[in-house]
C-alpha positions as CSV (number, residue, x, y, z in Angstrom):
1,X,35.2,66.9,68.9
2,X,35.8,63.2,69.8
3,X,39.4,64.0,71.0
4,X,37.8,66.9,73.0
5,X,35.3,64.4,74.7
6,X,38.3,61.7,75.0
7,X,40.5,63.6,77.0
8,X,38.3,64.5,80.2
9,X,37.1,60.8,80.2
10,X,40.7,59.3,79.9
11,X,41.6,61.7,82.7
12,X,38.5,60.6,84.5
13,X,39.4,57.1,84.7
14,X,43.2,57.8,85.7
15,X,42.0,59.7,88.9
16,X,39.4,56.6,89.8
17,X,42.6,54.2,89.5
18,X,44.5,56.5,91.4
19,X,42.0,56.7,94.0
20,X,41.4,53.0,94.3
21,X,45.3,52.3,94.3
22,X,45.3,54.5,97.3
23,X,42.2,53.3,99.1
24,X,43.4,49.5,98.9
25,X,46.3,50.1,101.3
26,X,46.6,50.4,104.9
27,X,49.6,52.1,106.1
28,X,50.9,51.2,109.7
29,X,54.6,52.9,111.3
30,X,56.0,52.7,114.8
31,X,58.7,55.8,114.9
32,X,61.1,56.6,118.1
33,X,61.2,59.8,117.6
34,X,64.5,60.3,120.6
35,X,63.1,62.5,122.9
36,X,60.5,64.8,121.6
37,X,59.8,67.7,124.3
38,X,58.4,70.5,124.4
39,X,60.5,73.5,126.5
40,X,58.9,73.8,129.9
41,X,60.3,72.7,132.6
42,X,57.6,70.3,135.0
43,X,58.3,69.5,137.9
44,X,57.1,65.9,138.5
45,X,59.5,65.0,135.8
46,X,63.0,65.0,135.1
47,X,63.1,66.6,131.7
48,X,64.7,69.6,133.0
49,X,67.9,69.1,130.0
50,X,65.6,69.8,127.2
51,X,64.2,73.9,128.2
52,X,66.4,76.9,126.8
53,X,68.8,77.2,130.2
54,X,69.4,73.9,130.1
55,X,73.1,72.5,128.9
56,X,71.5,71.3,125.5
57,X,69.8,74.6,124.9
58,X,66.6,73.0,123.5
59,X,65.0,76.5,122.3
60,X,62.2,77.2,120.3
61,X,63.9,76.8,116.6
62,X,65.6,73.6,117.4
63,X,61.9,72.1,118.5
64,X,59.7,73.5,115.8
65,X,62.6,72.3,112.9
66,X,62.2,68.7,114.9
67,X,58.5,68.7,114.3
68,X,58.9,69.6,110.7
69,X,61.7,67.1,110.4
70,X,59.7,64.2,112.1
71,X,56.6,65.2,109.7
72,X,58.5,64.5,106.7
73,X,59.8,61.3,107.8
74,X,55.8,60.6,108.2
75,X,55.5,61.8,104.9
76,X,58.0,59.6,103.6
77,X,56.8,56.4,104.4
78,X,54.2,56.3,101.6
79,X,54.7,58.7,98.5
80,X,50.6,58.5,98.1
81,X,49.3,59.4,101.0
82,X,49.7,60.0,104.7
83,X,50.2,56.5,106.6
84,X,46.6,55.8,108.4
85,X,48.3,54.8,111.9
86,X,51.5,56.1,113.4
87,X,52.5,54.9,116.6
88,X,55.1,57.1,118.5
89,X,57.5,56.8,121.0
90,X,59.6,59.4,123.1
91,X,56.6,62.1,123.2
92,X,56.6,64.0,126.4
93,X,53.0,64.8,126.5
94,X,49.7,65.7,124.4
95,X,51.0,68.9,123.7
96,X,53.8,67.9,121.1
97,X,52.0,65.9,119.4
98,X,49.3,68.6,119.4
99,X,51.7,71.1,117.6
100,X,53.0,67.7,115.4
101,X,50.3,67.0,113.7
102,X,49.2,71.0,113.1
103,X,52.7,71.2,111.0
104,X,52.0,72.1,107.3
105,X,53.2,68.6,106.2
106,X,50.8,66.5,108.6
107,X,47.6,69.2,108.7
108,X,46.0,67.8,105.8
109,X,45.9,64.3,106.7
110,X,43.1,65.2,109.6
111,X,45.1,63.1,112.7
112,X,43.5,62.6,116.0
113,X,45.7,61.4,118.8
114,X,45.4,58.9,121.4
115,X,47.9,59.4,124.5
116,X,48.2,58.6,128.5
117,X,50.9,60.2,130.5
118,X,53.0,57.4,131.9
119,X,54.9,57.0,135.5
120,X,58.2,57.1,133.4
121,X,60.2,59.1,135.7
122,X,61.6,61.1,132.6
123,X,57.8,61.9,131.7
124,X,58.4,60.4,128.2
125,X,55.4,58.2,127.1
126,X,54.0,56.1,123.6
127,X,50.9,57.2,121.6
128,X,49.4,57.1,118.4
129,X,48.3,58.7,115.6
130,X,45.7,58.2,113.6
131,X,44.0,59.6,110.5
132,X,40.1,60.4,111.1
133,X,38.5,59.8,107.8
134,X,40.0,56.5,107.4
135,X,39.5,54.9,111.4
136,X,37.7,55.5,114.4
137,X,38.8,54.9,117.6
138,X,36.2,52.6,119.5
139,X,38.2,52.0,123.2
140,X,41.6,53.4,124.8
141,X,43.7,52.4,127.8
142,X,46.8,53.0,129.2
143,X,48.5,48.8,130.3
144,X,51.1,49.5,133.7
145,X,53.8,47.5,134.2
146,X,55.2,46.4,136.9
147,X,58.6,44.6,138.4
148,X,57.6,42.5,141.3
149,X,61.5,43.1,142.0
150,X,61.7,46.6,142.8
151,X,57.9,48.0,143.6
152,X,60.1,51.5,143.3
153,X,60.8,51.0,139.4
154,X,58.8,52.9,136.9
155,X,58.5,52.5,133.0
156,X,56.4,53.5,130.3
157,X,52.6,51.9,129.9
158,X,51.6,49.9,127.2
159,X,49.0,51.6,124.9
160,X,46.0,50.2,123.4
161,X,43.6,51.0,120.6
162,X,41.0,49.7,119.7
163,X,39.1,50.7,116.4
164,X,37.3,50.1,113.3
165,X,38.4,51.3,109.5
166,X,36.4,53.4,107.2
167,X,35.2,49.7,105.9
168,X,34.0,48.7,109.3
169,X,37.0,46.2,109.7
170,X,38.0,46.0,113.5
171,X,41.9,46.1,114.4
172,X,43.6,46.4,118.2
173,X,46.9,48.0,118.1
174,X,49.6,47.6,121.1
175,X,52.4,50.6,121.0
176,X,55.2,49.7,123.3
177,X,58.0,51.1,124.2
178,X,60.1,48.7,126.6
179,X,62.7,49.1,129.4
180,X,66.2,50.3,128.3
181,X,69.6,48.2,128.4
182,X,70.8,50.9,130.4
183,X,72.9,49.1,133.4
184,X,73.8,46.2,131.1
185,X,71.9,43.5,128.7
186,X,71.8,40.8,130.8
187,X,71.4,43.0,134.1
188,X,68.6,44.8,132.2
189,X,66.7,42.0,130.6
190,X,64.2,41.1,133.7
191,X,62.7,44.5,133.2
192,X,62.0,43.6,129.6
193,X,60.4,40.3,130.3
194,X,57.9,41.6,132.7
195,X,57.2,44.2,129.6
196,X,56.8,40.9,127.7
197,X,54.7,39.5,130.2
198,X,52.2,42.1,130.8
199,X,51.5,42.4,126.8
200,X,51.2,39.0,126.2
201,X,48.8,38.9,129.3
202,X,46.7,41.2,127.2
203,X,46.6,39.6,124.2
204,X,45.7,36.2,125.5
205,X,42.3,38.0,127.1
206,X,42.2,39.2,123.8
207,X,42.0,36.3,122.0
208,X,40.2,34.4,124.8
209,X,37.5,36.5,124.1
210,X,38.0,37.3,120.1
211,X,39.7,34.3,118.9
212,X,39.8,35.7,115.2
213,X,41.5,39.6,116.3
214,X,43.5,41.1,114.0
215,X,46.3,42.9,116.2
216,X,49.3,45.2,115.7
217,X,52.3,45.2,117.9
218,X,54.7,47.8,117.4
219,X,57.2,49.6,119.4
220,X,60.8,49.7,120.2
221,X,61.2,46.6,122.6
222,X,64.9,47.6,123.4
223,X,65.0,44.0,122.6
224,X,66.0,41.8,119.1
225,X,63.6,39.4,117.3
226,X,65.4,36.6,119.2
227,X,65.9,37.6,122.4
228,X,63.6,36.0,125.4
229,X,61.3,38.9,125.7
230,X,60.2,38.7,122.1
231,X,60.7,35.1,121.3
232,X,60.0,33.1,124.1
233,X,57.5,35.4,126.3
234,X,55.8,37.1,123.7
235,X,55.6,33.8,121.4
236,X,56.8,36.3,118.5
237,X,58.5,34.6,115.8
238,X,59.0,33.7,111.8
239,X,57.2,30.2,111.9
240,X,55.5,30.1,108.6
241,X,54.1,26.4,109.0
242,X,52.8,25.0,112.0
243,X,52.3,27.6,113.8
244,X,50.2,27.8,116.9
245,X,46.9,30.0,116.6
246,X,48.3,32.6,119.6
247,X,52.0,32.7,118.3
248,X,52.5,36.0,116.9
249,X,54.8,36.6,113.6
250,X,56.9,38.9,113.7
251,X,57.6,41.0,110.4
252,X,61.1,42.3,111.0
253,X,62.4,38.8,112.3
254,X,64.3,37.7,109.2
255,X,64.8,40.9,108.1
256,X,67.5,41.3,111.3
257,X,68.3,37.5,111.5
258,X,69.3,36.7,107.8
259,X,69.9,40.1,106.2
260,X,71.5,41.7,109.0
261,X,69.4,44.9,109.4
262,X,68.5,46.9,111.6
263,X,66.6,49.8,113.1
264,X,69.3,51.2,115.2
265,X,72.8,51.4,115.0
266,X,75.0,51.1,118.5
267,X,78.9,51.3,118.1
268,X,78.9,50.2,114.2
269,X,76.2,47.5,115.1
270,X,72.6,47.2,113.9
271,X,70.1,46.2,116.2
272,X,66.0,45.3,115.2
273,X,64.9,47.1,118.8
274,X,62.0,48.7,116.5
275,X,59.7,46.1,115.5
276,X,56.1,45.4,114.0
277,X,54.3,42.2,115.2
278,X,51.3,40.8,114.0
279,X,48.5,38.3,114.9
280,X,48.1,35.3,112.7
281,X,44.7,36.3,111.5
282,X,46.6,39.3,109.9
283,X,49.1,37.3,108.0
284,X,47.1,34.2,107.2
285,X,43.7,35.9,106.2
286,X,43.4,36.7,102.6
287,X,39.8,38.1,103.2
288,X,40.2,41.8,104.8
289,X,43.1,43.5,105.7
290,X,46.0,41.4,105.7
291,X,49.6,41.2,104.9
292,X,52.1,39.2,103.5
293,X,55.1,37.4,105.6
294,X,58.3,39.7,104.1
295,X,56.1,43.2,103.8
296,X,57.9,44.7,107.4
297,X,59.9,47.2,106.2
298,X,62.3,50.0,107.7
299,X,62.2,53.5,106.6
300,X,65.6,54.8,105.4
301,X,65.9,58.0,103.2
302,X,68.9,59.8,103.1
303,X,67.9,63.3,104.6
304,X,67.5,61.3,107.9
305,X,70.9,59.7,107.5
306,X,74.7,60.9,108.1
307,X,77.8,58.9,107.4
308,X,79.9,57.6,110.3
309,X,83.4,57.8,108.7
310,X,84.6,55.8,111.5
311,X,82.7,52.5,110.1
312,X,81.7,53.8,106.6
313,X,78.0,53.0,107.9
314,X,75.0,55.3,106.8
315,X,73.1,55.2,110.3
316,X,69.9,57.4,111.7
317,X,71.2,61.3,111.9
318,X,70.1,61.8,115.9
319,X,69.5,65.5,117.4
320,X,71.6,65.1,120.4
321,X,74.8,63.2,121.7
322,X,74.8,64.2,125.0
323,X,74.7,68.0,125.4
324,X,75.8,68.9,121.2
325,X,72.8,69.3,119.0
326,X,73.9,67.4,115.4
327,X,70.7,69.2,114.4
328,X,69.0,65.1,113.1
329,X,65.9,63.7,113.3
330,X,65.9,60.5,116.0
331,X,68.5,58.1,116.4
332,X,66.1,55.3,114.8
333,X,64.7,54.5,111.7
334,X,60.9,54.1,111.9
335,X,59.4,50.6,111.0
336,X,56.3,50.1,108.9
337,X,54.1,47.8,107.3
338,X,52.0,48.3,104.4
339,X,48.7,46.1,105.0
340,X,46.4,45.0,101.8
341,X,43.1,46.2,101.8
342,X,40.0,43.5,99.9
C-alpha cells in the first residue's frame, strides 16, 4: 500500500520540477529564414522568381516542406519547449507566417504574430513571433529608414515590440534586418550606418524616457560585431567593466572575435551577420529576467547542415543557389539566447 501511495507522489513532484525548470527560462531567437514566399505573384514587388512559372519553380511542395523545415529548426532551439520570442527575417508577408505557425510542429505553442509590410523593393520584411500564454504585446511600430544620399533607396523597417511576460516583466524588442553588401563592403557600408543610426536613435528615446529598459536587439545586421555600424554607431560591444549605462553588449561578439564563429558562411568564411544585442539592465540585473555575458548562442544541428567538400566546412544547407533548389532550410544559422527567469 505504501509503494502504491509512493509512486503517484514521486511522479507528482517530478512533473512540478519539470514544470518549474521550464517556467524559469525565457527563450529568445532571431532566424533568416532566406527568402520565405508564398507563390503569388504581386505586383508592387519584385518577387516574381519565387511562383511556379518562374525559373526556380517555387511550387506548392517545395513551400509547405520549407515551413515544416523552418518549424523544426524552432523546435530545435530548446528541447523543452517552444522558444517564447522568435524574431524572423526574409518573410514576404502576414500570410507565411500565418501558414508557419499553423504547421503541426508550431500549432501547439499558441504564436501570435506581429508584422508591417516594408518599402523593400523585393517585398521581403522582419517580424516576430511570439507565444501568447507566456507575453502580451502592449505597443507595435514599424521604424523607416532612410539614406539622406539617395531619397530613391528603399530597405527594410526596423520592428518594435513592446510587451510584458506572463510575470508582468516589461521587455522592448528591435528585429532588424540591415542593408546588404551587395555592390561591395566598403561601397555598401553607408547604407548600414544609417540602419545603425536610426536604431540607436530609438533606443536613446528609449532610455531617455525608461532609463532601467530591458531591450533585445536581434537581426541579421549584414554587418560583424566589429564593424562601424555595430561597434561604433550602435555602441554594441563586449565591455564587461566600465561600461557606459547606454552601451549595449553584444552576446555574439566574442563568440566571432575569439572563437571564430559564425552565423553564415561566404566562400569558406564565417561571418556573425546574425546577432543578439542586449541592454545592460539585461546583463547586469540579477533581479528579473536577465542573462549572463557568454549565453548567445548559434543554433547548429545537422539536418540543417551539408558538407562543402571544397573546404571540409559543415555550413547552413540553403534552398536555392540561384535558380537550383538544394531542397535546405536558409543559408543561416539562427541565433538565440536563453534568458533566466527569478
Amino acid at each position: 500500500m505504501k509503494k502504491m501511495i509512493l509512486l503517484p507522489l514521486l511522479f507528482s513532484m517530478f512533473l512540478m520540477l519539470y514544470g518549474q525548470k521550464k517556467d524559469q527560462v525565457f527563450t529568445v531567437v532571431f532566424y533568416n529564414v532566406e527568402n520565405l514566399f508564398d507563390l503569388e505573384d504581386h505586383p508592387e514587388t519584385q518577387d516574381e522568381e519565387f511562383t511556379p512559372e518562374s525559373e526556380k519553380a517555387w511550387d506548392m511542395e517545395r513551400y509547405l516542406k520549407k515551413l515544416d523545415d523552418i518549424s523544426a529548426v524552432i523546435r530545435a532551439v530548446n528541447k523543452d519547449e517552444l522558444p517564447e520570442i522568435v524574431g524572423l527575417s526574409e518573410v514576404e508577408n502576414k500570410k507565411v507566417l500565418d501558414d508557419l505557425i499553423q504547421t503541426k510542429t508550431l500549432r501547439k505553442g499558441e504564436y501570435g504574430i506581429v508584422h508591417y509590410e516594408s518599402p523593400d523593393t523585393r517585398g521581403i520584411d522582419c517580424a516576430l513571433l511570439y507565444r501568447m500564454q507566456e507575453f502580451r504585446v502592449i505597443s507595435s511600430r514599424a521604424i523607416p529608414v532612410s539614406f539622406p544620399f539617395d531619397s530613391t533607396e528603399t530597405t527594410r523597417d526596423i520592428l518594435y515590440v513592446e510587451g510584458r511576460t506572463s510575470e508582468n516583466e516589461r521587455l522592448h524588442f528591435y528585429v532588424n534586418h540591415w542593408s546588404s553588401r551587395w555592390g561591395g563592403e566598403k561601397e555598401s557600408e553607408p547604407k548600414r550606418i544609417f540602419c545603425a543610426v536610426a536604431l540607436r536613435k530609438e533606443v536613446d528615446a528609449l532610455l531617455n524616457k525608461e532609463p532601467d529598459a530591458k531591450i533585445i536587439i536581434m537581426g541579421d545586421f549584414n554587418d560583424e560585431p566589429t564593424n562601424r555600424s555595430v561597434f561604433e554607431m550602435l555602441l554594441a560591444n563586449n565591455k564587461r567593466k566600465n561600461a557606459g549605462d547606454r552601451e549595449l553588449f553584444n552576446l555574439m561578439y566574442d563568440m566571432h572575435n575569439i572563437s571564430g564563429e559564425g552565423s553564415y558562411n561566404y566562400r569558406g568564411n564565417w561571418n556573425m551577420f546574425d546577432q543578439v544585442i542586449v541592454s545592460r539592465n539585461v546583463i547586469n540585473n540579477p533581479e528579473g529576467i536577465h542573462c549572463d555575458y557568454e549565453d548567445g548562442q548559434i543554433l547548429k544541428e545537422e539536418f540543417m547542415m551539408y558538407l562543402n567538400e571544397e573546404n571540409q566546412q559543415y555550413v547552413p544547407n540553403r534552398t536555392y543557389g540561384g535558380p537550383e533548389y538544394y531542397g535546405g532550410i536558409s543559408d543561416h544559422f539562427p541565433v538565440f539566447v536563453t534568458l533566466i527567469k527569478e
